[in-house]
C-alpha positions as CSV (number, residue, x, y, z in Angstrom):
1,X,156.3,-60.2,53.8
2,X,152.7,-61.8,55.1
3,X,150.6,-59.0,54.2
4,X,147.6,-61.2,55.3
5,X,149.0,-62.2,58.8
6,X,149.7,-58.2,59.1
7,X,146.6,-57.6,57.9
8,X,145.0,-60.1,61.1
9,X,147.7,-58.7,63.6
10,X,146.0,-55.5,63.3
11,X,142.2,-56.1,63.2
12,X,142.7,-58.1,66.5
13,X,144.9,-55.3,68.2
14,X,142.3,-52.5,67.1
15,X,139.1,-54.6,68.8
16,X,141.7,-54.9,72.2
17,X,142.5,-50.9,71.7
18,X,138.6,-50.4,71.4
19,X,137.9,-52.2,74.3
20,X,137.7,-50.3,77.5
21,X,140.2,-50.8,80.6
22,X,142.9,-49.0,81.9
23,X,144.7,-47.6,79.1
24,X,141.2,-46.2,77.5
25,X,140.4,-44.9,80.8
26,X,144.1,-42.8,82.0
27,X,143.7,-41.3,78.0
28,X,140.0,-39.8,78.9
29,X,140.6,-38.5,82.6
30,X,144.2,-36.7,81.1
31,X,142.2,-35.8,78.0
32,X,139.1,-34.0,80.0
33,X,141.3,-32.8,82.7
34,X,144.3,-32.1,82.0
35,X,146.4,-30.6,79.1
36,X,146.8,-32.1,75.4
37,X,150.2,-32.3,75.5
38,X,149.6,-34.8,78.7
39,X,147.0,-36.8,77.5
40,X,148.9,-37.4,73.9
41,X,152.0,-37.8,76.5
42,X,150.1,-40.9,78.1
43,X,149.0,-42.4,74.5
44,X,152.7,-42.2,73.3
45,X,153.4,-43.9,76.9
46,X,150.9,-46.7,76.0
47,X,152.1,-47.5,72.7
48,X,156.0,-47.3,73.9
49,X,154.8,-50.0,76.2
50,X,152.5,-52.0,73.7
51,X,156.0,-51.7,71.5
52,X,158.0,-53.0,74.6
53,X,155.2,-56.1,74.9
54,X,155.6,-56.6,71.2
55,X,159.3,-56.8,71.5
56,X,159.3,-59.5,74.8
57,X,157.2,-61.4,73.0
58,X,159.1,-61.8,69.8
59,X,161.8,-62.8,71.6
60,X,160.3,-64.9,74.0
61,X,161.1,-62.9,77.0
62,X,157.9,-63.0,78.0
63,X,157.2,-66.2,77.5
64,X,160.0,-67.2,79.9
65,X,158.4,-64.3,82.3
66,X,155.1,-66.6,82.4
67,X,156.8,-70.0,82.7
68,X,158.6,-68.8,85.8
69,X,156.2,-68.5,89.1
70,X,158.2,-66.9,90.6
71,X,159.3,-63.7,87.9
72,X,155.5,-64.1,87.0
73,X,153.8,-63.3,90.4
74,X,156.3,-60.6,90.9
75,X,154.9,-58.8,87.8
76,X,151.5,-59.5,88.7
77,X,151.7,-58.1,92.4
78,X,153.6,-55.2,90.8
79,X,151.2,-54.7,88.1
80,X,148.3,-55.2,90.8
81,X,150.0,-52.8,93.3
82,X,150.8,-50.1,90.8
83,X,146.9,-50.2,89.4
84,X,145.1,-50.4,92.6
85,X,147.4,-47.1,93.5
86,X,146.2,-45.3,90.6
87,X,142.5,-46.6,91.0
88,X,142.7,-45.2,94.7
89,X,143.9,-41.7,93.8
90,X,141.5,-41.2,91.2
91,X,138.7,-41.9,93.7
92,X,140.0,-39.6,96.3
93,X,140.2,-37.0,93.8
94,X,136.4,-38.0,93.5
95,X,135.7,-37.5,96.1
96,X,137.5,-34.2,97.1
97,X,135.9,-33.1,94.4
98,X,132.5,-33.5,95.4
99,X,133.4,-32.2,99.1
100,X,134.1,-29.2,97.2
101,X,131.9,-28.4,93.9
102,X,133.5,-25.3,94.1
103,X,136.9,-26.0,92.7
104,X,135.5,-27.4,89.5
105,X,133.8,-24.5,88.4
106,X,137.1,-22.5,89.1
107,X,139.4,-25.2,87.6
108,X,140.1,-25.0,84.7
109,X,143.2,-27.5,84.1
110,X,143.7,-30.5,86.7
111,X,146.4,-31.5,88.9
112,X,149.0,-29.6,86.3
113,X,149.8,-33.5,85.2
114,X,153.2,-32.6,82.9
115,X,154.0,-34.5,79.2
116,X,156.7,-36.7,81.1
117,X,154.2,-37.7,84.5
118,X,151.7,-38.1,81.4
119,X,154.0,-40.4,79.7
120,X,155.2,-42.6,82.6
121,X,151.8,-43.0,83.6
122,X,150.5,-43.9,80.3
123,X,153.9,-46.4,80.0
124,X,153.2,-47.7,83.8
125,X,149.6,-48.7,83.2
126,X,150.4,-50.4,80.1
127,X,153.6,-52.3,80.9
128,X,152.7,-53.5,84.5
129,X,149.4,-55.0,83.4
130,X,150.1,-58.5,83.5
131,X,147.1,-58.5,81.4
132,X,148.6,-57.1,78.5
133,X,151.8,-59.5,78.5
134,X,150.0,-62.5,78.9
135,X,147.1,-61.5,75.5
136,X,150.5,-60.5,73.6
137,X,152.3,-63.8,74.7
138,X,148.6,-65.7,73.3
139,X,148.5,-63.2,70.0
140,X,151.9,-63.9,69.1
141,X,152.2,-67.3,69.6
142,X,149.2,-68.1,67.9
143,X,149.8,-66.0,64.6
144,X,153.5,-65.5,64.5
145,X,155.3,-68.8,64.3
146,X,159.4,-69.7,63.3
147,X,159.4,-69.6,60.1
148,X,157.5,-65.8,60.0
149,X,160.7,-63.6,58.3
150,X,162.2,-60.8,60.2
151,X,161.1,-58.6,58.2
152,X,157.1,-59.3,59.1
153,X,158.5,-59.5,62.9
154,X,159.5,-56.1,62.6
155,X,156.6,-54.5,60.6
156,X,154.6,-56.2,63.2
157,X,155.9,-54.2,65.9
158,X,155.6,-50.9,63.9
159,X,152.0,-51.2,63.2
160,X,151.2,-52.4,66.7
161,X,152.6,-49.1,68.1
162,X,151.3,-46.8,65.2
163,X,148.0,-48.3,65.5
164,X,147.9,-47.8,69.0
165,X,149.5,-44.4,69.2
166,X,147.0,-43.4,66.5
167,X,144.0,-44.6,68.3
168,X,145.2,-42.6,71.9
169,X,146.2,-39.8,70.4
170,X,142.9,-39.7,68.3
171,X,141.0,-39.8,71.8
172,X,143.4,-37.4,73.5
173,X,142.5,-34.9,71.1
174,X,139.5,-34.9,70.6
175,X,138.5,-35.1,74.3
176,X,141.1,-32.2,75.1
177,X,139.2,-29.6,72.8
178,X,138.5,-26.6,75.3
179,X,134.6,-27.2,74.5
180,X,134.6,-30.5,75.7
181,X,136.4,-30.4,78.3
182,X,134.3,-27.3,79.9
183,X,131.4,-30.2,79.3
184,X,133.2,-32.5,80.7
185,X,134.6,-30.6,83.8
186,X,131.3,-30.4,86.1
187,X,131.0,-34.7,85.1
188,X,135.1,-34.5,85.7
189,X,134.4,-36.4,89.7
190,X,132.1,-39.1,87.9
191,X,135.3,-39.5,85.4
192,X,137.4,-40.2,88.4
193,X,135.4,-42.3,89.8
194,X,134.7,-44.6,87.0
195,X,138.7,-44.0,86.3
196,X,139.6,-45.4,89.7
197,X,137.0,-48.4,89.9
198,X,138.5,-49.4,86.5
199,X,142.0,-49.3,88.0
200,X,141.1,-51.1,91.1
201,X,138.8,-53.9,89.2
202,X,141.7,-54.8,87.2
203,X,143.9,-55.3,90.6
204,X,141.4,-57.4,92.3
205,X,141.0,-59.2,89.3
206,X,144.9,-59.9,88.6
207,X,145.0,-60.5,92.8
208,X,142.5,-63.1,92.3
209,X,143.9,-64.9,89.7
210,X,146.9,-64.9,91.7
211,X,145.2,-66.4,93.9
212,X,143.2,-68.9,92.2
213,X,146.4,-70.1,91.0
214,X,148.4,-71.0,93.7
């Protein structure tokens, strides 16, 4: 087993986890405002779908995804689609929020967001980011070649979803603590906000490229 390339694998993979987008940005707005169980829900989501990336991309699935225009512009208009809806929502929850200050003194959960709506959404933003399959297609094809051994293949995978389970689940927790969310709640509309500009950047930018390329 390449304990070195492992050792590589997952320094790169914890820099992309640390960077923010939106899988950083569903775990803090479900973290602040809704329950635990739904915001470590949405981590387990995101690292099921970092797992599911992995996967394609070991076996070249995705690989065959981005060589194909056609299969590849169908996940990025569903990827763009699916984040711009998010992005939207959060705003208008925003923004009904600041139409009435009242409710977010007297809230004291969200939307009532369950662990399964927590983990599809936290499986949906991941896997429909054409983002994410294209930096996994790049990080695997530049570090894992033929002749790795299956067995580094699948420890590989197993770190990449521990690690990022580890790291949302570590923000989930800490950021669903009942003292920080009641910090959090009066901010909760500026969370949204920033929640649903992160969302919608991400589509314009995937729209773009779209774009650009044809």
């Amino acid at each position: 087993m390449e304990f070195q390339l492992l050792i590589s694998l997952s320094m790169i993979h914890l820099i992309a986890l640390a960077s923010p987008g939106p899988d950083f940005a569903l775990v803090v707005r479900l973290a602040t405002q809704e329950s635990r169980v739904a915001a470590v829900a949405s981590a387990f989501g995101i690292a099921v779908a970092i797992l599911g990336h992995t996967l394609l991309s070991l076996t070249g699935v995705s690989l065959i995804i981005q060589s194909s225009d056609v299969l590849f512009t169908i996940v990025q208009l569903a990827g763009a689609s699916y984040l711009a809806l998010m992005g939207v929502g959060a705003i208008k929850s925003a923004w009904l929020h600041w139409q009435d200050p009242v409710s977010i003194e007297t809230c004291v959960q969200g939307e009532g967001v369950t662990a399964y709506k927590g983990f599809m959404q936290g499986l949906y933003t991941n896997i429909l980011n054409p983002k994410a399959l294209v930096f996994f297609i790049t990080l695997f094809s530049t570090l894992i070649t033929p002749q790795v051994s299956f067995s580094t293949k699948s420890m590989a995978a197993f770190l990449l979803f521990s690690l990022s389970f580890i790291w949302f689940s570590f923000i989930a927790i800490v950021l669903s603590k009942p003292r920080v969310q009641l910090k959090m709640k009066k901010v909760s509309p500026l969370i949204n906000l920033v929640t649903g500009l992160v969302f919608i950047g991400v589509a314009l930018m995937i729209i773009s490229g779209l774009v650009t390329s044809h």
